[in-house]
C-alpha positions as CSV (number, residue, x, y, z in Angstrom):
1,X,15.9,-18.2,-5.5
2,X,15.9,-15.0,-7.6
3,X,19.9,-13.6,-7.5
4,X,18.9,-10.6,-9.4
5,X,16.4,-9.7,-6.3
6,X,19.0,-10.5,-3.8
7,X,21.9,-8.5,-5.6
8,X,19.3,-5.4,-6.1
9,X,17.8,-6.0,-3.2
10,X,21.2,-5.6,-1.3
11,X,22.7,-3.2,-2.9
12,X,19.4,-0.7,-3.2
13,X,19.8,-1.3,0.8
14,X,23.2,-0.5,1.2
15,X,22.8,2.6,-0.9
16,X,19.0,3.5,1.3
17,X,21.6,3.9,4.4
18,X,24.2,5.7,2.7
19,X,21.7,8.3,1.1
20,X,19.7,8.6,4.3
21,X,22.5,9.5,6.5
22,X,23.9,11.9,3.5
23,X,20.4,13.4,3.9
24,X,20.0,13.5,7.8
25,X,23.5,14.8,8.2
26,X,24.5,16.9,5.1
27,X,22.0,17.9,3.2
28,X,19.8,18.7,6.5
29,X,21.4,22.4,7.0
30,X,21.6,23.5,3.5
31,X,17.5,21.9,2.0
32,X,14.6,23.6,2.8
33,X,12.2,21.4,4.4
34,X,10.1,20.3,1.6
35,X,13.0,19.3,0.0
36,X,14.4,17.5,2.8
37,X,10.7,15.8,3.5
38,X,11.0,14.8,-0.5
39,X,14.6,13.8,-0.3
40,X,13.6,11.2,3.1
41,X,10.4,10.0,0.8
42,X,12.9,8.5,-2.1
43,X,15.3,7.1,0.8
44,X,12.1,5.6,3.0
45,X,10.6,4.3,-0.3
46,X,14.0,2.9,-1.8
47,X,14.6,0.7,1.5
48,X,11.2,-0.3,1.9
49,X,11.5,-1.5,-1.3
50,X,14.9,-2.9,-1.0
51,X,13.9,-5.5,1.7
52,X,10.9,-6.5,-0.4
53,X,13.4,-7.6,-2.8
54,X,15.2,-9.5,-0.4
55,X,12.6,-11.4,0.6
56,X,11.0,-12.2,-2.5
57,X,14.9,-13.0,-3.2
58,X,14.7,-15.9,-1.3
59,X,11.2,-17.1,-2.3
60,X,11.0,-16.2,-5.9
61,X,11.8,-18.8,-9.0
62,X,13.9,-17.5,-11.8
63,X,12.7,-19.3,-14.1
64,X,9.0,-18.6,-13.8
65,X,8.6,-15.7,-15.8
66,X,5.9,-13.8,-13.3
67,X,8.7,-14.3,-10.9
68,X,10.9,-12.5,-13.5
69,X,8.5,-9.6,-13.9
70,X,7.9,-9.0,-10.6
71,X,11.4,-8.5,-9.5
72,X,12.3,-6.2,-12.8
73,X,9.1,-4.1,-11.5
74,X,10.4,-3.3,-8.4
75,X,13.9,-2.4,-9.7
76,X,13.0,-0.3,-12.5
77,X,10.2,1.4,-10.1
78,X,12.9,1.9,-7.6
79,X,15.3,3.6,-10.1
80,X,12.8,5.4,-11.8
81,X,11.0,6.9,-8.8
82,X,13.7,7.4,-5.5
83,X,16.6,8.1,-8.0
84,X,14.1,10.9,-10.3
85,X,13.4,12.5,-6.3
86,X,17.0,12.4,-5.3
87,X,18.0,14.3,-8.7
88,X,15.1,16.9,-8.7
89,X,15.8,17.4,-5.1
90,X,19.9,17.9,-5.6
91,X,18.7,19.6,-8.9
92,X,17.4,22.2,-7.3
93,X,19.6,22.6,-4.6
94,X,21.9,23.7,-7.1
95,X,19.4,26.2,-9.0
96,X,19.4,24.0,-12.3
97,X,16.3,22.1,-11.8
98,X,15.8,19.7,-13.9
99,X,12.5,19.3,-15.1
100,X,12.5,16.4,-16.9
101,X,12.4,14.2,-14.1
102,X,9.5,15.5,-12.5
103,X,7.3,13.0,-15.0
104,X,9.9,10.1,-14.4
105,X,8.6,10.2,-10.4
106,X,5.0,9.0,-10.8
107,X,6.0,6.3,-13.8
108,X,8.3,5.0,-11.2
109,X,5.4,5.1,-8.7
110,X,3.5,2.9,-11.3
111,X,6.4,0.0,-11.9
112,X,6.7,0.0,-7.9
113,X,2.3,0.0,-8.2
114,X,2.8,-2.7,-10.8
115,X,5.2,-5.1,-8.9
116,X,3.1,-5.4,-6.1
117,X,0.1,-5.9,-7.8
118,X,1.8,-8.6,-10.7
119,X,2.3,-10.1,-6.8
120,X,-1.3,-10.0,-5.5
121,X,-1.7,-11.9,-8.8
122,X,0.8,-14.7,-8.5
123,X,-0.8,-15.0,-5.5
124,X,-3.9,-16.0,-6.6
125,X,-2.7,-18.2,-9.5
126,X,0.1,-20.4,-7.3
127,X,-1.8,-20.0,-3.7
């Protein structure tokens, strides 16, 4: 069992709901809709992720250190690429974009890319 996948996994969960809902219902009348469509990508991405983590939560080994890398993969790519989109989005919003976090997006596209395929691998080692 891998507690640092179940904790992340639960919380980035709890956290998908609560930002999705902020999105549907306050954010909806005052975002244009590219930014809504970009704010819903971060929340759909951030869940999708969040219940990968809880399964591999359950199945993972802590002390293998694949296991290890695969869970920090998905956790930093989550960070890194929902929470960059939520603060470019909100950024903007408020007319201060800030720009730095548009390069942040795809590197957390590429930990999120990384975790799955550091998966595919353990795969074929342990299968």
């Amino acid at each position: 069992m891998s507690v640092n996948a179940l904790l992340f996994g639960s919380f980035f969960g709890f956290l998908a709901i609560i930002l999705g809902a902020f999105g549907a219902h306050l954010l909806k009348k005052k975002l244009s809709q590219d930014q809504l469509q970009s704010f819903e990508t971060g929340v759909k991405y951030q869940m999708y992720h969040a219940i990968v983590l809880l399964l591999l939560g359950f199945n993972l080994n802590d002390t293998l250190s694949i296991d290890n890398y695969i869970v920090n993969a998905f956790i930093v790519g989550i960070v890194l690429f929902s929470f960059s989109i939520y603060g470019l989005v909100l950024s903007t919003y408020k007319e201060r974009k800030l720009k730095f976090l548009g390069p942040i997006t795809p590197l957390g596209g590429l930990f999120l890319a990384a975790g799955w395929l550091l998966l595919f691998y353990k795969f074929i080692l342990f299968l």
